[in-house]
C-alpha positions in Angstrom: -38.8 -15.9 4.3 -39.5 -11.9 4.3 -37.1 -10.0 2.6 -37.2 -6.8 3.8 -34.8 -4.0 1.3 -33.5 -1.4 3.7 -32.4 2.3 2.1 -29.9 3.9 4.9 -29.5 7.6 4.9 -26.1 8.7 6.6 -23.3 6.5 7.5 -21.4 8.0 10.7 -20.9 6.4 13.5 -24.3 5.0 13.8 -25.1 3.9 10.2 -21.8 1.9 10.1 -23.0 0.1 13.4 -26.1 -0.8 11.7 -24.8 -2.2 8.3 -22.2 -4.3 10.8 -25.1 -5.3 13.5 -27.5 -5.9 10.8 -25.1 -8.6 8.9 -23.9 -9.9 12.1 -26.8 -10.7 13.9 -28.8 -11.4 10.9 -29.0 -15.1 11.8 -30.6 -14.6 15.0 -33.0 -12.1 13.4 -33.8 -14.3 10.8 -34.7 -17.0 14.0 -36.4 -14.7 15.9 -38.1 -13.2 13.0 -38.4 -15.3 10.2 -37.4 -11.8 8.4 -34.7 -10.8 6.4 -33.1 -7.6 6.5 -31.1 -6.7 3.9 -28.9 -3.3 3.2 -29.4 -2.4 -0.4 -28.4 1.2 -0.4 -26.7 3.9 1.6 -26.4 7.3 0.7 -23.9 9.5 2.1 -22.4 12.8 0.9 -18.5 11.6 0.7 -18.1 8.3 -1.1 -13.7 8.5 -1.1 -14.4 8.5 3.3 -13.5 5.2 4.8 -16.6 3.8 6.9 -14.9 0.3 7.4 -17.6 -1.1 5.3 -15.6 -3.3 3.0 -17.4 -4.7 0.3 -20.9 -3.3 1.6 -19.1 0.2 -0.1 -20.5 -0.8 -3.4 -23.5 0.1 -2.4 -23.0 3.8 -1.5 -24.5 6.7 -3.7 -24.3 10.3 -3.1 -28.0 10.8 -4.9 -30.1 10.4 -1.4 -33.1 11.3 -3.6 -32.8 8.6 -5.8 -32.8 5.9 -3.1 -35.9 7.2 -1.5 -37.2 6.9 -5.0 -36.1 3.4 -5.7 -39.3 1.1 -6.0 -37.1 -1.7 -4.2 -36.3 0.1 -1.1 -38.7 -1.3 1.4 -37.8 0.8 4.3 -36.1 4.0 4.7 -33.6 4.6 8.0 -32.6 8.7 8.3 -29.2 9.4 10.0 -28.2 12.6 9.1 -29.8 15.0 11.3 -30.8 18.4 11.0 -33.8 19.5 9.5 -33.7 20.6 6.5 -32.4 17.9 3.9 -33.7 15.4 6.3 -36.9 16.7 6.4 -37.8 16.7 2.9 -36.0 13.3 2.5 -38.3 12.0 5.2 -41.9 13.9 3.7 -40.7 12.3 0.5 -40.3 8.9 1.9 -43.8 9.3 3.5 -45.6 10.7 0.7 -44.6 7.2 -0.8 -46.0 5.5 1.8 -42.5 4.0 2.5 -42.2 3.5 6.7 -39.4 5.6 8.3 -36.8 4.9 11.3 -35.5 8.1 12.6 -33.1 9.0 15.3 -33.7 12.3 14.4 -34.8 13.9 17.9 -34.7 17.8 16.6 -36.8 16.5 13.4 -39.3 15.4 15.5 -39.7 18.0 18.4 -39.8 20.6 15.9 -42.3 19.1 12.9 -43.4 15.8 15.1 -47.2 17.2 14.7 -46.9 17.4 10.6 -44.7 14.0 10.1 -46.8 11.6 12.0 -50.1 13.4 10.6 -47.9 12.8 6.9 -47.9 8.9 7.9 -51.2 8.3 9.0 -52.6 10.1 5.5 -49.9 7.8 3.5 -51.2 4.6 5.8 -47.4 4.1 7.0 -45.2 4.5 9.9 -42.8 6.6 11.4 -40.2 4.7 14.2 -37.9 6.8 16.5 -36.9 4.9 19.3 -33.2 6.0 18.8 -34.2 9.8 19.3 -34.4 9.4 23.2 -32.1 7.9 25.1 -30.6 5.3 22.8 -30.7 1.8 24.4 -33.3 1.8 26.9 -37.0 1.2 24.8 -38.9 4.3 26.8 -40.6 5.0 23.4 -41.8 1.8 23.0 -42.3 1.4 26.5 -44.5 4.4 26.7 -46.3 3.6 23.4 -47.3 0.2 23.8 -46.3 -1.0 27.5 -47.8 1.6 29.5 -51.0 2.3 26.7 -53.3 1.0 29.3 -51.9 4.3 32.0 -52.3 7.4 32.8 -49.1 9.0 32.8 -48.6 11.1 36.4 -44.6 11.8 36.0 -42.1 11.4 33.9 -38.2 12.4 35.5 -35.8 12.1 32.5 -31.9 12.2 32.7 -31.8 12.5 29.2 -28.4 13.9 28.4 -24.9 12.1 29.3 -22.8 14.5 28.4 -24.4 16.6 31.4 -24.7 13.6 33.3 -21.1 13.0 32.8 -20.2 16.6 33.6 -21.9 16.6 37.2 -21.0 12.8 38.1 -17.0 14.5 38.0 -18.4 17.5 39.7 -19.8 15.5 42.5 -17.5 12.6 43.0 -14.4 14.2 41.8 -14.7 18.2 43.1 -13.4 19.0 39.8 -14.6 22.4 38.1 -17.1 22.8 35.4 -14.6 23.8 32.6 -11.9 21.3 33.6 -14.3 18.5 33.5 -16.3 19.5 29.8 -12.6 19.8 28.2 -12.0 16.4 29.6 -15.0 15.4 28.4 -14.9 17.2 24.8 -11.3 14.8 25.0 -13.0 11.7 25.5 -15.3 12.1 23.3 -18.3 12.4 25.3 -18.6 15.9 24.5 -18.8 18.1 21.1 -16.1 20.6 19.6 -18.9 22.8 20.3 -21.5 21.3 23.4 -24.1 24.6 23.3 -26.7 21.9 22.2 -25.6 19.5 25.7 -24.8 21.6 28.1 -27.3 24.6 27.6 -30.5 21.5 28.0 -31.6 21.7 24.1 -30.8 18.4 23.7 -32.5 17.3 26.6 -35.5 19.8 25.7 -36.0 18.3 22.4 -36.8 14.6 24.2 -38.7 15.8 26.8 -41.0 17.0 23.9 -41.1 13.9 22.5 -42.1 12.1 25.5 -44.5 14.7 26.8 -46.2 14.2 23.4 -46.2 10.5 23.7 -47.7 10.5 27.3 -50.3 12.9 27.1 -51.5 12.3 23.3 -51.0 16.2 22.3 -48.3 17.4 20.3 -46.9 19.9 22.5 -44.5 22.8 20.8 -41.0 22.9 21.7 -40.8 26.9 22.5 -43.4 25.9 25.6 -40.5 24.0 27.1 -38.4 25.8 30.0 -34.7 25.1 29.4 -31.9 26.0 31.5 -28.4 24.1 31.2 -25.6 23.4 33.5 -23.3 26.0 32.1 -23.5 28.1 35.0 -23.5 25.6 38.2 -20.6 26.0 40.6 -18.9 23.6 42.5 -19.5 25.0 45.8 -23.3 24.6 45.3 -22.8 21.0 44.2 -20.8 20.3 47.5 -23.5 22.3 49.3 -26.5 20.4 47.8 -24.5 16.7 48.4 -24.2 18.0 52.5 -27.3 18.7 52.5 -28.5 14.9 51.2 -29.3 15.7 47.7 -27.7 15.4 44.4 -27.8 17.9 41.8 -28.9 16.4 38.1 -30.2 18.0 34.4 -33.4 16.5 34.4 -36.4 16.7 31.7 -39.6 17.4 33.9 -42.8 16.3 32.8 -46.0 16.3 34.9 -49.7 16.4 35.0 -50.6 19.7 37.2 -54.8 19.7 37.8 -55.1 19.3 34.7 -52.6 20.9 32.8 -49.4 20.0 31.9 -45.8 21.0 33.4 -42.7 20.8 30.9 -39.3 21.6 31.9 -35.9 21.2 31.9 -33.3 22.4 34.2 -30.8 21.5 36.9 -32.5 20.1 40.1 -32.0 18.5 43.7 -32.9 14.9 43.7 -32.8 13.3 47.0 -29.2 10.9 47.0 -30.7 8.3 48.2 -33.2 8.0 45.4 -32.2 5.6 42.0 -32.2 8.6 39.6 -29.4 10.2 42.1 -27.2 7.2 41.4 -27.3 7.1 37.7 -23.9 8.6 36.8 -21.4 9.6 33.8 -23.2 9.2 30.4 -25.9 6.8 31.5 -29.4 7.7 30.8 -32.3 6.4 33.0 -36.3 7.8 32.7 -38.5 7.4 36.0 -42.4 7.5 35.0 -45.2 6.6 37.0 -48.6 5.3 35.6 -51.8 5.1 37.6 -52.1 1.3 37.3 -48.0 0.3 37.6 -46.9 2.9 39.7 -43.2 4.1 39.7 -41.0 2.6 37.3 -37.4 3.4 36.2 -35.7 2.5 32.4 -32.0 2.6 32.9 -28.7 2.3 30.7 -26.2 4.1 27.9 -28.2 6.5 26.2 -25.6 7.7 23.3 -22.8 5.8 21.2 -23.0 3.5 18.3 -23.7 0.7 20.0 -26.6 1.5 22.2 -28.2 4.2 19.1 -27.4 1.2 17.0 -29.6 -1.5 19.1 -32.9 1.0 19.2 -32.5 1.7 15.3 -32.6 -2.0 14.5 -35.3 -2.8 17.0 -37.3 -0.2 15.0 -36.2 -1.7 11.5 -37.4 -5.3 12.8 -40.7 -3.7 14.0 -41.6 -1.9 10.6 -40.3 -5.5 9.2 -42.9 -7.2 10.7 -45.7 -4.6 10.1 -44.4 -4.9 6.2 -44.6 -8.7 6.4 -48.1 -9.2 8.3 -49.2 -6.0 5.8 -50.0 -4.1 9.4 -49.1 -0.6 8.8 -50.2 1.7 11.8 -50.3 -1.1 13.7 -48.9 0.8 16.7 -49.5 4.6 15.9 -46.4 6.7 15.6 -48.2 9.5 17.3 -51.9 8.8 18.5 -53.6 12.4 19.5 -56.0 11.2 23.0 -56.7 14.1 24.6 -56.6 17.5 24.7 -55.4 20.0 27.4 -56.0 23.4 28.7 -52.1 24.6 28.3 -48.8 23.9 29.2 -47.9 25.5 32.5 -45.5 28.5 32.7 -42.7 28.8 35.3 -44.3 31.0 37.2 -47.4 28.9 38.0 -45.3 25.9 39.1 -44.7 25.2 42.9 -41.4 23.6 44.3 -38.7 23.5 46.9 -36.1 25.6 46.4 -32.5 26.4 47.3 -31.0 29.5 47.5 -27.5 30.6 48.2 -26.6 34.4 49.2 -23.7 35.8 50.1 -24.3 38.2 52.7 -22.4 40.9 54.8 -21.7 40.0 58.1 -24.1 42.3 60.1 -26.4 42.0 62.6 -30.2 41.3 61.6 -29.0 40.5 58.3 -30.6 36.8 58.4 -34.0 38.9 59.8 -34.4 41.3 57.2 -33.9 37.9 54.8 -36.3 36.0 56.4 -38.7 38.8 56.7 -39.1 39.0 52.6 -39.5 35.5 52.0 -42.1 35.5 54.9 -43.8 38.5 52.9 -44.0 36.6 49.8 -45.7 33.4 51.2 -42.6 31.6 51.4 -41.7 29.0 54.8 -37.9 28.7 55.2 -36.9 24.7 56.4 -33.3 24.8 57.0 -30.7 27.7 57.0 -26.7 27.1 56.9 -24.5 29.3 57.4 -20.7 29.0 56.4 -18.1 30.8 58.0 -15.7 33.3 55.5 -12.5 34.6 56.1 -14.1 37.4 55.1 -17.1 39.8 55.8 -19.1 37.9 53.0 -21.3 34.8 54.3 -22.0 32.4 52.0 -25.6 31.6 53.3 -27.9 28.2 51.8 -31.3 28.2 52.7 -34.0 25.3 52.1 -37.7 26.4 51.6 -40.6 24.7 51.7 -43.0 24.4 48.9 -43.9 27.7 47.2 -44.6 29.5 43.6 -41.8 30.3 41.0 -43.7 33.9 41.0 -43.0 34.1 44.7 -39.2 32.9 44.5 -38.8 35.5 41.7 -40.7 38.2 44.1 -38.7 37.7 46.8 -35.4 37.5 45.3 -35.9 40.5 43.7 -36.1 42.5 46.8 -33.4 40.6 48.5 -31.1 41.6 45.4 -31.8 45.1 46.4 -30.6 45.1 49.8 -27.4 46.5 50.8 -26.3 43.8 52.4 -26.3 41.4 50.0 -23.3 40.4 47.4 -22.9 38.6 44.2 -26.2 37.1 42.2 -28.5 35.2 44.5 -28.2 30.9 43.1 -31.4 29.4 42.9 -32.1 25.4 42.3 -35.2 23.2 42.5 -35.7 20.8 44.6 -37.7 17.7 42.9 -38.4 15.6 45.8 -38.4 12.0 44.2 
């Protein structure tokens, strides 16, 4: 039987679920397999910190180098993040043709383009299931199960600590900072969530699957991001009466052409499937040309689930060492080439828009008068009644350019008549 030598970079809460998921489900492996994995090294910065690794804490190091360097080390798994010592861990491990399973999502959206062109030159691999939503395969799925599509759509949900965060919103009516301290409590959210709630996170996966579906290595500044640090409660409630449910999602399509990437709050119909994926589950909706609309669902975070798509990865490089298949499935496979991404002002959605407005005669005229100016069709107003002379007012459009939503607000900022800063959401109409 294959013995495979495995050299683990980092031991958090992820490395330690390898080294116990490796050696607990090594039998069935081994019967599945007929491989071997075997944990001969971990390096790690602190070696006094208690990992609950027993006796496997003999084989810490703090030399990270030297274990990329080892001749014996088969396979090398980076767990540290960031990327600047993981980077040149990761080039070195390449350079020596030594395969490499990342969960490194920030890594890869950043230096993706220079890596996998690193492995092909060095005839080895690079696998990083574990960088998008943990337990649910969509890089494999999109690498080797959907290799004989086009790729249309891809809707991602890509972040639980947002999904988590609207989920209360929605179901509870609890506000946005009550529910990410609760969250930041639990666990599900960081000491400091910029990187969650502000849709980097998210951005840096939908670059990584964008990539994957179209074959181009797409930069990461070409990515709209907006977060969910400034969405209100009223305009979840507002959204829910009006049949739709208001997620962070990762946007990628094929526009004529060219490619749309984004990543912002939207509108998703509630009685679609992405609409009832709640708290910190992920789920990705793509649709091929030849399958149609399919949806990956489950935890997309945690040890466990991060754990299950790093060892899937080790086993494939495992069998790639032991059938000598290197590049068997590319890492990153370049098949065509597009004119550009989109920008955000060349996209065309449904929107909705919330004003608060004086309560005046002709006031709804002058509003609908703009938006008719701009080339923009209004299909539903509602307007709530206030205690005061200030109407919240939600209006539904029908498809139309950003550059004509940003037009028109515009001028409707300027009018007298009109209070506080206009809200604007897109609709995605799944």
């Amino acid at each position: 039987m294959k013995i495979i030598n495995i050299g683990l970079i980092g031991c958090g809460n992820v490395g330690a679920g390898v080294v116990k998921w490796v050696q607990k489900n090594s039998n069935l492996i081994e019967a599945r397999c007929n491989i071997k994995l075997r944990i001969a090294k971990i390096a790690v910065k602190n070696l006094n910190k208690d990992r609950g690794l027993g006796r496997d804490s003999a084989l810490l190091t703090t030399d990270a180098e030297s274990l990329v360097n080892d001749s014996d080390i088969d396979v090398i798994i980076e767990l540290i993040g960031g990327t600047d010592d993981a980077g040149s861990l990761v080039v070195s491990a390449l350079k020596q043709g030594k395969p490499v399973v990342t969960a490194n999502k920030s890594l890869l959206a950043f230096h993706g383009d220079e890596l996998f062109k690193l492995a092909k030159d060095n005839d080895t691999d690079i696998y990083f299931e574990a960088s998008v939503a943990g337990g649910i395969s969509i890089i494999k799925y999109l690498k080797e199960g959907l290799a004989g599509n086009h790729i249309n759509l891809i809707y991602g949900i890509l972040n639980g600590t947002c999904n988590y965060i609207l989920t209360r919103m929605a179901q509870n009516g609890e506000d946005f900072n009550d529910v990410l301290k609760d969250a930041q409590r639990l666990g599900f959210a960081e000491a400091d969530p910029g990187l969650d709630i502000d849709g980097h996170d998210a951005a840096h996966k939908t670059c990584i699957l964008a990539s994957l579906a179209y074959g181009e290595w797409f930069d990461i500044d070409s990515i709209h991001v907006e977060g969910i640090r400034n969405l209100e409660l009223q305009d979840i409630h507002n959204s829910a009466e009006a049949g739709y449910t208001v997620k962070l999602l990762g946007i990628i399509k094929l526009d004529s052409g060219r490619i749309q990437m984004r990543v912002h709050p939207a509108l998703v119909p509630s009685t679609s499937l992405i609409a009832r994926v709640d708290n910190e589950f992920n789920a990705v909706w793509v649709h091929g040309d030849v399958v149609g609309d399919t949806m990956l669902y489950g935890r997309g975070a945690g040890q466990n689930p991060t754990t299950s798509a790093v060892i899937a990865d080790i086993i494939d490089v495992a069998l790639n060492i032991k059938c000598n298949s290197a590049n068997r499935v590319a890492a990153f496979q370049p098949h065509q080439s597009y004119d550009n991404v989109l920008t955000m002002a060349e996209i065309s959605s449904r929107y909705y828009l919330r004003l608060s407005l004086e309560d005046k005669p002709n006031v709804l005229a002058k509003i609908a008068c703009i938006l008719g100016d701009t080339n923009i069709s209004i299909a539903s107003v509602v307007q709530k009644e206030s205690d005061s002379n200030r109407l919240p007012v939600i209006l539904i459009t029908h498809t139309a350019k950003e550059s004509d939503i940003n037009t028109a607000i515009k001028k409707i900022k300027e009018l007298p008549v009109v209070h506080d800063k206009p809200v604007i959401l897109r609709i995605e109409d799944i």
